[in-house]
FIBA-401348 format. One record per residue (C-alpha): x, y, z; residue number from 1. Coordinates in steps of 0.001 Angstrom, whole numbers. Each point is the difference from the previous one (the first is absolute). Layout:
residues N
xx=X	yy=Y	zz=Z	nr=NUM
...
This chain:
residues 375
xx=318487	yy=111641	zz=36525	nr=1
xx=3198	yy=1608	zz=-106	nr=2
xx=3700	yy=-1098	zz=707	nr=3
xx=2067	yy=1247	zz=3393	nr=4
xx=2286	yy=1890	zz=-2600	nr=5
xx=-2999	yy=1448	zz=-1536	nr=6
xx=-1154	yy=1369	zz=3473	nr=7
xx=2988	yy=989	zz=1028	nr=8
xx=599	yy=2027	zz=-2912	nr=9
xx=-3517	yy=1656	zz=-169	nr=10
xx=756	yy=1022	zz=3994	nr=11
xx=3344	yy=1466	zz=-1104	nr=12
xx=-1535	yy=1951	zz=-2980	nr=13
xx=-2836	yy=1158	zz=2641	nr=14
xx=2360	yy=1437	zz=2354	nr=15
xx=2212	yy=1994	zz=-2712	nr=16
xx=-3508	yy=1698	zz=-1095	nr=17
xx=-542	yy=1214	zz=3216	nr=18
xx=3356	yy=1276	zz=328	nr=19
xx=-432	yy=1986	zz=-2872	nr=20
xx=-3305	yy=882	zz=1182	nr=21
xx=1186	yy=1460	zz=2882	nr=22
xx=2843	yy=1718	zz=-1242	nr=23
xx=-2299	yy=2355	zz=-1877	nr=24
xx=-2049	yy=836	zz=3012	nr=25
xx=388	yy=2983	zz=1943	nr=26
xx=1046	yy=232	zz=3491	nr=27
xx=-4200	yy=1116	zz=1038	nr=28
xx=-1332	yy=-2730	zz=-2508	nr=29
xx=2118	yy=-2763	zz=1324	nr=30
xx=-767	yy=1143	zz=3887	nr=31
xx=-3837	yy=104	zz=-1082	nr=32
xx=453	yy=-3752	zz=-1195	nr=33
xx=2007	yy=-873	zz=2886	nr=34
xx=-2956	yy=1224	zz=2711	nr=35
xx=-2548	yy=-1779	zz=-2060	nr=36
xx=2007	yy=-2998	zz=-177	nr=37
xx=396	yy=16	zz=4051	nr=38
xx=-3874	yy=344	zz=670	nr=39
xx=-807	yy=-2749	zz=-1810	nr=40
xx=2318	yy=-2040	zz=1524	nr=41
xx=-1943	yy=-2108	zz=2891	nr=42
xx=3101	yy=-11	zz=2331	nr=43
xx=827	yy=3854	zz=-441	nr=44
xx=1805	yy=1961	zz=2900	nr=45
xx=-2631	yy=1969	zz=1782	nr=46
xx=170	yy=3443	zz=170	nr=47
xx=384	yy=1791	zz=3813	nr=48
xx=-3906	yy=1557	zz=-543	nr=49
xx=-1263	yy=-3580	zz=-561	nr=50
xx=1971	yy=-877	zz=2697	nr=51
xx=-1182	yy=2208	zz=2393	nr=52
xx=-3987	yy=-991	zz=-1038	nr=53
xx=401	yy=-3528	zz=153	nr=54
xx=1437	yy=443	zz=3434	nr=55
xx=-3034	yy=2431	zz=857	nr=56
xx=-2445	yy=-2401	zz=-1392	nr=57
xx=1916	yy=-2823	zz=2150	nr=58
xx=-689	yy=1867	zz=3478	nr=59
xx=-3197	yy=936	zz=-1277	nr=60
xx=-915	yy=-3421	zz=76	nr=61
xx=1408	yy=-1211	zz=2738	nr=62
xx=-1306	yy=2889	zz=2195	nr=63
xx=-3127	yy=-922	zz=-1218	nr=64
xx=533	yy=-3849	zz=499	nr=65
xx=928	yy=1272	zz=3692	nr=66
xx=-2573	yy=2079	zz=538	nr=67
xx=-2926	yy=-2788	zz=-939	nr=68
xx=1614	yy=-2033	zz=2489	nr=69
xx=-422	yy=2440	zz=2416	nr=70
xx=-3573	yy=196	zz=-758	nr=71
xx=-675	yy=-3706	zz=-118	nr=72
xx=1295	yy=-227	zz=3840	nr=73
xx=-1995	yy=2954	zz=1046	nr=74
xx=-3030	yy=1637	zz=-1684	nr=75
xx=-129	yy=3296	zz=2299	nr=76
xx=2911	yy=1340	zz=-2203	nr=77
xx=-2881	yy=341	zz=-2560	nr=78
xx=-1571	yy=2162	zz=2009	nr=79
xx=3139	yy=1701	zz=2660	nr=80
xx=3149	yy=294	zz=-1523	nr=81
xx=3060	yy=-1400	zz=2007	nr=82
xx=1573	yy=2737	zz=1474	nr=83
xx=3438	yy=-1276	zz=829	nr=84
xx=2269	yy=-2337	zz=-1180	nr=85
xx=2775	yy=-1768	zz=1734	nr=86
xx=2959	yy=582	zz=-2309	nr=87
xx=2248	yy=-2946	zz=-862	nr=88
xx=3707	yy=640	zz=892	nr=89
xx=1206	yy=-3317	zz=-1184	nr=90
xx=3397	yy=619	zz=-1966	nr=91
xx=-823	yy=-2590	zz=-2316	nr=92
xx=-3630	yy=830	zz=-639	nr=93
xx=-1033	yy=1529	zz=-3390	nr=94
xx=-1765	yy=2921	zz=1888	nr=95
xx=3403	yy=921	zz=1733	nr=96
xx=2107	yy=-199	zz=-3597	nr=97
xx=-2808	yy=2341	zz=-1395	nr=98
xx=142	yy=2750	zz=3006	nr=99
xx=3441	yy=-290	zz=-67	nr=100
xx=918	yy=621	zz=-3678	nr=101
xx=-2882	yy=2567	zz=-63	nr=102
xx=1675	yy=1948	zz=2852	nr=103
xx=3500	yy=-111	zz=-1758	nr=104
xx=-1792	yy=1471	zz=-3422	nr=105
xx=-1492	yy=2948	zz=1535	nr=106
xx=3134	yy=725	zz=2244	nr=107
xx=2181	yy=95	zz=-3215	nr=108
xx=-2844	yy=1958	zz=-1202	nr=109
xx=542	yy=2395	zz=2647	nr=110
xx=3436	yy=160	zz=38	nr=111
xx=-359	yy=1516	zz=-3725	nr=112
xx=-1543	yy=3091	zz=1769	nr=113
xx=2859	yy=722	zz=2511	nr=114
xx=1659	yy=3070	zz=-1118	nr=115
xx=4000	yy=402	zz=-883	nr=116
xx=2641	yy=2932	zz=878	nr=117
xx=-85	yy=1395	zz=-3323	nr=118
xx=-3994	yy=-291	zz=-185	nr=119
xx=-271	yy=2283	zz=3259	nr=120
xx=2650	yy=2156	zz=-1140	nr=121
xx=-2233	yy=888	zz=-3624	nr=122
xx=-3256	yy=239	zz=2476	nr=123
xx=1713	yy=2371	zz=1777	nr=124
xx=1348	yy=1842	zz=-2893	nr=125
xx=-3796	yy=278	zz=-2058	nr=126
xx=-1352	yy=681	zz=3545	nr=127
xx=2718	yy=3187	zz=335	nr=128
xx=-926	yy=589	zz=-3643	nr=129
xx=-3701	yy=566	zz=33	nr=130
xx=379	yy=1945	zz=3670	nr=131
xx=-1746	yy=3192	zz=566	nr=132
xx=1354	yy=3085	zz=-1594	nr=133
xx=823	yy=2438	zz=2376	nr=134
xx=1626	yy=3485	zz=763	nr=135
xx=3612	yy=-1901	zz=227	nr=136
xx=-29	yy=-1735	zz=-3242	nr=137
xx=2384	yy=2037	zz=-1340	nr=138
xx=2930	yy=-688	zz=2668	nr=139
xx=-1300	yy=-4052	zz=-269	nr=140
xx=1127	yy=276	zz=-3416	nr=141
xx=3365	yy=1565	zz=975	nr=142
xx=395	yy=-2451	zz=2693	nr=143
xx=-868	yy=-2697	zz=-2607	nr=144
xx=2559	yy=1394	zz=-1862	nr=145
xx=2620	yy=50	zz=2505	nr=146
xx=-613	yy=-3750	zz=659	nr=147
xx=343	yy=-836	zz=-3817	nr=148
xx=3221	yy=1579	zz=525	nr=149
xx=1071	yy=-1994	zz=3612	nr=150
xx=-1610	yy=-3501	zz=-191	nr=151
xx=614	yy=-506	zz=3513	nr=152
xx=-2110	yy=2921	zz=794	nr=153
xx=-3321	yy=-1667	zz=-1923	nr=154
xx=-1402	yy=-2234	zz=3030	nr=155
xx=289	yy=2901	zz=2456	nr=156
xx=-1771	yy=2267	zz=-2620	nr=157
xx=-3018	yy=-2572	zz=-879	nr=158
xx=-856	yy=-349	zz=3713	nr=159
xx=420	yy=3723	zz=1079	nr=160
xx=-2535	yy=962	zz=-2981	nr=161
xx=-2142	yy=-3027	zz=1240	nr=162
xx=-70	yy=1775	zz=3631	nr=163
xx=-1968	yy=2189	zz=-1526	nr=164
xx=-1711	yy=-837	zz=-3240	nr=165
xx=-3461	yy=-219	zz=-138	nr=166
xx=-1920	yy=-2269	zz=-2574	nr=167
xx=-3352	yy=724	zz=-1135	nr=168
xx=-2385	yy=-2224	zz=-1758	nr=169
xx=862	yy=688	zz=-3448	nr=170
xx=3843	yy=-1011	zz=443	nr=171
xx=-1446	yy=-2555	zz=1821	nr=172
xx=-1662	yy=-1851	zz=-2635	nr=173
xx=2947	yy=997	zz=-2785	nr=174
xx=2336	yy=-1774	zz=2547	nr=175
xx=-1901	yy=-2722	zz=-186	nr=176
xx=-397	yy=-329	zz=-4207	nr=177
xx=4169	yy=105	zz=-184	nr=178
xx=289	yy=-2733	zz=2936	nr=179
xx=-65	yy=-3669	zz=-947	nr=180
xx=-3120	yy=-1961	zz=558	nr=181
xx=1199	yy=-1840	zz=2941	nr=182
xx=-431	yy=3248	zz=2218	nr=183
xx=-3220	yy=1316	zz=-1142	nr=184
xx=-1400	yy=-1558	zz=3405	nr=185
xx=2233	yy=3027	zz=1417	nr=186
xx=-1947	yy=2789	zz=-1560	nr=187
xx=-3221	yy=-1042	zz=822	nr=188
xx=-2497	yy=2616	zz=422	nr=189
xx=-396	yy=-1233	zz=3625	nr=190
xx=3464	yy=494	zz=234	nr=191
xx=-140	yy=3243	zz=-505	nr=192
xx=-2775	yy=657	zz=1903	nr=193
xx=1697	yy=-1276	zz=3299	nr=194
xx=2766	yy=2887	zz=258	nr=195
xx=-1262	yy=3156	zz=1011	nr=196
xx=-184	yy=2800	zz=-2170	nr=197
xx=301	yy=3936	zz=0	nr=198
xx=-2232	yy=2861	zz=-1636	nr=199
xx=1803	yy=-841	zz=-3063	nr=200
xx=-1312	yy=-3569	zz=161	nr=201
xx=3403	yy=-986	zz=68	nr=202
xx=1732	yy=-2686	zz=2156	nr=203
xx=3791	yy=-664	zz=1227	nr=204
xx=1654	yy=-1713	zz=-2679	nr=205
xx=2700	yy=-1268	zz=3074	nr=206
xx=-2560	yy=-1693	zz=1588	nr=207
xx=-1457	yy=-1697	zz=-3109	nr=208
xx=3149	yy=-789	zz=-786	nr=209
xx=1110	yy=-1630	zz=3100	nr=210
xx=-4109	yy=-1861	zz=-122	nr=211
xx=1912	yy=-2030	zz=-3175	nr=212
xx=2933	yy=-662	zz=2023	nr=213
xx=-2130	yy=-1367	zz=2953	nr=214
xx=-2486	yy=-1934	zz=-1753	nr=215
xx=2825	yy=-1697	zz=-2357	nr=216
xx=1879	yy=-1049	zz=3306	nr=217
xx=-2818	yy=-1285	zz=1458	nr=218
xx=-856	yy=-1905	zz=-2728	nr=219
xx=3261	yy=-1483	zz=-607	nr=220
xx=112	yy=-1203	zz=3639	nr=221
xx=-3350	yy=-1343	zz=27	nr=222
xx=1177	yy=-2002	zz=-3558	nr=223
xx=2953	yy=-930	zz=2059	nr=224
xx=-1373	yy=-1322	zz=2518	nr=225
xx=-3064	yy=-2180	zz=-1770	nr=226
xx=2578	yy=-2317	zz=-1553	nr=227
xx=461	yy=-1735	zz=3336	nr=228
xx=-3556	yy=-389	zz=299	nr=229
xx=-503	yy=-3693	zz=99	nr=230
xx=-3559	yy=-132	zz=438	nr=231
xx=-1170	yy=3651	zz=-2215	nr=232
xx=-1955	yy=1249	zz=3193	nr=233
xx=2066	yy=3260	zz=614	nr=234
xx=1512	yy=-1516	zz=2901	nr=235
xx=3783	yy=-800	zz=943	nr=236
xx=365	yy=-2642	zz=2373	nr=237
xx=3504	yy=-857	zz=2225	nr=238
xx=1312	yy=-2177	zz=-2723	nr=239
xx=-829	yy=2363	zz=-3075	nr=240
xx=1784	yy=2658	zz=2457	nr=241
xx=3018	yy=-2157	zz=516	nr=242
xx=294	yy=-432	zz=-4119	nr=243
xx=-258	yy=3517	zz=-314	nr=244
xx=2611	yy=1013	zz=2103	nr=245
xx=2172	yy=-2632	zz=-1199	nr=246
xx=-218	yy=1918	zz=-3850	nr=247
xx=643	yy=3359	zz=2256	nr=248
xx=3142	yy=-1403	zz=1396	nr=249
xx=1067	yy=-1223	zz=-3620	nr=250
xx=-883	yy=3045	zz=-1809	nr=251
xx=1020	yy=2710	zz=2613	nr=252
xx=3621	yy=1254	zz=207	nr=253
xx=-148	yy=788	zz=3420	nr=254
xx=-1663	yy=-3081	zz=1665	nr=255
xx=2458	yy=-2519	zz=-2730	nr=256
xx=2658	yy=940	zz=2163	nr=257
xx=-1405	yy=-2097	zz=2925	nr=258
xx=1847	yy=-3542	zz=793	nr=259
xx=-2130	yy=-2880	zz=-1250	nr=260
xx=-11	yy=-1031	zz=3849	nr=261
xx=-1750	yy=2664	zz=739	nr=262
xx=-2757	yy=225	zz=-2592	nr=263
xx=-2310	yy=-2297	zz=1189	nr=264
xx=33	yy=1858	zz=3642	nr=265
xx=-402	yy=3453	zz=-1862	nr=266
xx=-3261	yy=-1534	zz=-2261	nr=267
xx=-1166	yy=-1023	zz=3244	nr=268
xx=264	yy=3186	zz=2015	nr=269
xx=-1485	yy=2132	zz=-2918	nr=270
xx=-3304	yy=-1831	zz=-151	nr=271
xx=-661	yy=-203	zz=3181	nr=272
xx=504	yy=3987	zz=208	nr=273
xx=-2759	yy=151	zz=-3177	nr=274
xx=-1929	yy=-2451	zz=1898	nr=275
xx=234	yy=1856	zz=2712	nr=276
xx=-1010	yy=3475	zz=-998	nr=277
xx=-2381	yy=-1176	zz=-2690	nr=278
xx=-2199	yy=-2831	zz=1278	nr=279
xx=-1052	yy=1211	zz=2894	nr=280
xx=-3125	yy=-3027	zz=527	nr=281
xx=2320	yy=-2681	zz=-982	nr=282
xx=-1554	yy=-1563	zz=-2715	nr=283
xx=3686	yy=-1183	zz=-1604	nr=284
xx=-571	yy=2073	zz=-2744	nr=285
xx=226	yy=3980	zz=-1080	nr=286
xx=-1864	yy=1756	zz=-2733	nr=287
xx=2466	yy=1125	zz=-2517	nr=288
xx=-2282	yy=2955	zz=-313	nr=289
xx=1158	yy=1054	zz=3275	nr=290
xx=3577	yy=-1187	zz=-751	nr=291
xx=685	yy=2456	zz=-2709	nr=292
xx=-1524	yy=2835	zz=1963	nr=293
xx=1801	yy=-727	zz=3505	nr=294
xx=3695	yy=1626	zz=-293	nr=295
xx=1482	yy=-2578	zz=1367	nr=296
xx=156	yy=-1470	zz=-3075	nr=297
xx=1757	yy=3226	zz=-1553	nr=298
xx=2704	yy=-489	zz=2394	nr=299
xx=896	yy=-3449	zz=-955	nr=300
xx=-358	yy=988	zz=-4142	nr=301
xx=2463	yy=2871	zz=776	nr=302
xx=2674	yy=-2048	zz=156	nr=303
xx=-371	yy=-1153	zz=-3486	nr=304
xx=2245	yy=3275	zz=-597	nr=305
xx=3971	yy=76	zz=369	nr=306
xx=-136	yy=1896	zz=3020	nr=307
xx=3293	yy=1053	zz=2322	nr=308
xx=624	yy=-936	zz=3422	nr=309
xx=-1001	yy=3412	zz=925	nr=310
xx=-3024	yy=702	zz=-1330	nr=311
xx=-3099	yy=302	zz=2045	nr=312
xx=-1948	yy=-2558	zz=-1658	nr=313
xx=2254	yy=-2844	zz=1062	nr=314
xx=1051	yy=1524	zz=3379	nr=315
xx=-3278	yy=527	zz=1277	nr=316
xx=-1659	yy=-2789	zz=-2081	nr=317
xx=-1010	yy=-2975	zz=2330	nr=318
xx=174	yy=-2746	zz=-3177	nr=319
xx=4105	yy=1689	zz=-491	nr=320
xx=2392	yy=-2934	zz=288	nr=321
xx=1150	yy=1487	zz=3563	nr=322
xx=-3213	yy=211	zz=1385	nr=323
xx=-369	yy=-3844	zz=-755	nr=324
xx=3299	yy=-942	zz=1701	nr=325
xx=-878	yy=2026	zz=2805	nr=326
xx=-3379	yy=-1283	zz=679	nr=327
xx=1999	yy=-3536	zz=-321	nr=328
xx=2201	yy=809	zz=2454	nr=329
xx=-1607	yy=1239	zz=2592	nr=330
xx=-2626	yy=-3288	zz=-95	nr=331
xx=3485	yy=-2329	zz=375	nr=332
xx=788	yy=2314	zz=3244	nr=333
xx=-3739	yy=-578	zz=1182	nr=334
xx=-15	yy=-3509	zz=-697	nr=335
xx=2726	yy=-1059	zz=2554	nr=336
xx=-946	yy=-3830	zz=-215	nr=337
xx=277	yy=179	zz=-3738	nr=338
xx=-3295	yy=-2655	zz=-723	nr=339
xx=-1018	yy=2657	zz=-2720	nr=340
xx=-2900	yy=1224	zz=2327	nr=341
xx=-535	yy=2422	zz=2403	nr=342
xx=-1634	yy=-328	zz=3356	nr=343
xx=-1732	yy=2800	zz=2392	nr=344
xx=3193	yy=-23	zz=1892	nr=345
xx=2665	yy=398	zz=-2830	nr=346
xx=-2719	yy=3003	zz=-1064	nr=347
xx=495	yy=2032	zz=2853	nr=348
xx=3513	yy=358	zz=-195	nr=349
xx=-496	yy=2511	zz=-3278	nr=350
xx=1532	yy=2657	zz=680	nr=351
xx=1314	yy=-491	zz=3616	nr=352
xx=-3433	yy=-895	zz=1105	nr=353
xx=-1825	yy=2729	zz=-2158	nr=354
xx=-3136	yy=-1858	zz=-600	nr=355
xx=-2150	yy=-336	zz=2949	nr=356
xx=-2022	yy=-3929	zz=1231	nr=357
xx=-3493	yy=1121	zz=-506	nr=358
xx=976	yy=692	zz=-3155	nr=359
xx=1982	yy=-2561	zz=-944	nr=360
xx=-2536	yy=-2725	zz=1138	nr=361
xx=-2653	yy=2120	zz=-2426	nr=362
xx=2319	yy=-940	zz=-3064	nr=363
xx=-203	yy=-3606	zz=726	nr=364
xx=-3373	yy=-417	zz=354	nr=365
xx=-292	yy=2615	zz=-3136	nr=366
xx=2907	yy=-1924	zz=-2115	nr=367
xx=49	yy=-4197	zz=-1108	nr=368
xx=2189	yy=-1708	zz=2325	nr=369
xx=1189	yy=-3392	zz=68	nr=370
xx=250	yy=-1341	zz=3491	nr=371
xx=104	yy=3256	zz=1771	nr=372
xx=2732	yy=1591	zz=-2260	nr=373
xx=-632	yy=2117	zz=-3148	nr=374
xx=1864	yy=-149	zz=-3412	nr=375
């Protein structure tokens, strides 16, 4: 046996040795000893790979645990495979948590692939690059030249030699190897193959060019969009409308002019015009498929832009600030009782009488009403 002080002192002595030790490690042998410390430890952070398998392993097992259930209450599964599931849209349920967070992951993931300013711009350049030789190649180069010289000149230059450039498989393809990777899904083979080519096997490098424009707008509506998909069906019901166009009034400098009085009345007005147009069998829903190609959705992203009072896409655009107001006041001169609805007879005085009964009494029975007047 040996005294405290005795302990104590051996402890102490231990300690300074292992200073010492230490000190005359290098920085990779005392990292080595670190790791191999850590593993043995039995309470050891894990790393995100064992992470990620132990969660694997986790639904692994509890699919399976599901899935013998399943067979337990019916035996034809062994033999006919169940065909459809009712998916559970509980908001608490571990099924919605999953689809959800699975959804966000892939539409960051997708985000990653939407294409900058700057990134078009160097497309554009390569694409001008590895054009086509032809018989005016010379008075390019001067042009080329001239623009060097007059900066203000360059745009106009790069799209009057895009007019008419012509790109050919070879400057396809060495496009593509001095392009990052996220727009090698551009330059495709079958990309190339859908533009039609000349007896030099040769295709407009305009129109490929403006194919990347196109495809990265659609896409970055479609992304857009698919965050205000509750339920991940590629649907947009009333409600995910409404939250959408309540962003759109944030965000846009034209429409965050409107009085907050008049907001909810403009969120209103808009969906029912995409309702309108859009889902024609009234299911209460539209396909955001069809959203992103109908261009009534261009007109209301257009105002996204600082655009003056004069310019034709807010003077002839029906979602314009204006338009709203007038819409709004022209139902207040219709609805002369002021209840907020409109009956057949406050109808027919649109325009001095413009609309006629027989079809007036068709849009009621067409239209929800609510003891014989419509909303």
């Amino acid at each position: 046996f040996i005294s405290e002080e005795e302990a104590e002192f051996s402890q102490s002595e231990d300690i300074r040795s292992a200073k010492r030790m230490v000190g005359k490690m290098s920085r990779t042998e005392l990292g080595d000893v670190l790791v191999s410390a850590l593993q043995k430890m039995p309470g050891r952070p894990k790393t995100e790979q064992e992470l990620e398998e132990e969660v694997s392993e986790r639904c692994k097992k509890l699919w399976l645990a599901d899935r013998q259930e399943a067979l337990r209450k019916d035996k034809s599964l062994l033999v006919i495979p169940r065909l459809f599931a009712q998916r559970d849209f509980t908001p608490s349920s571990i099924a919605e948590h999953t689809r959800r967070e699975a959804r966000i992951r892939m539409l960051k993931r997708q985000e990653t692939l939407l294409l900058e300013n700057e990134e078009l711009q160097d497309c554009h350049r390569l694409l001008l690059q590895n054009a086509c030789s032809n018989s005016g190649e010379h008075e390019d180069a001067r042009d080329e030249n001239e623009a060097s010289s007059n900066p203000l000149s360059h745009s106009e230059n790069s799209l009057s030699h895009s007019e008419h450039a012509r790109l050919n498989y070879d400057g396809f393809c060495e496009a593509r190897s001095q392009l990052p990777p996220k727009m090698e899904h551009y330059f495709a083979p079958s990309s190339f193959a859908r533009f039609r080519r000349d007896e030099n096997a040769s295709i407009s490098l305009l129109a490929f060019y403006q194919y990347i424009i196109c495809r990265d707008a659609l896409l970055r509506k479609r992304i857009t969009l698919a965050w205000y998909d509750f339920s991940g069906a590629g649907f947009l019901r009333e409600a995910d409308l409404e939250n959408f166009l309540q962003d759109e009034i944030t965000n846009s400098p034209v429409l965050s002019t409107l009085e907050a009085s008049f907001q909810t009345f403009y969120v209103c007005t808009a969906v029912r015009k995409l309702f309108f147009f859009l889902d024609p069998l009234r299911r209460h829903k539209i396909r955001i498929k069809e959203l992103i190609k109908s261009p009534i959705l261009d007109d209301l992203l257009v105002l996204r832009q600082r655009l003056s009072d004069d310019d034709p896409n807010l003077v002839n655009n029906w979602f314009a600030p204006a338009s709203a107001k007038r819409v709004y006041g022209l139902y207040l001169q219709l609805d002369s009782n002021g209840n907020g609805m409109l009956s057949p007879h406050e109808l027919l005085q649109y325009e001095g009488g413009y609309l006629t009964e027989v079809f007036v009494q068709r849009v009621f029975e067409e239209c929800q009403t609510y003891d014989g007047e419509m909303d």
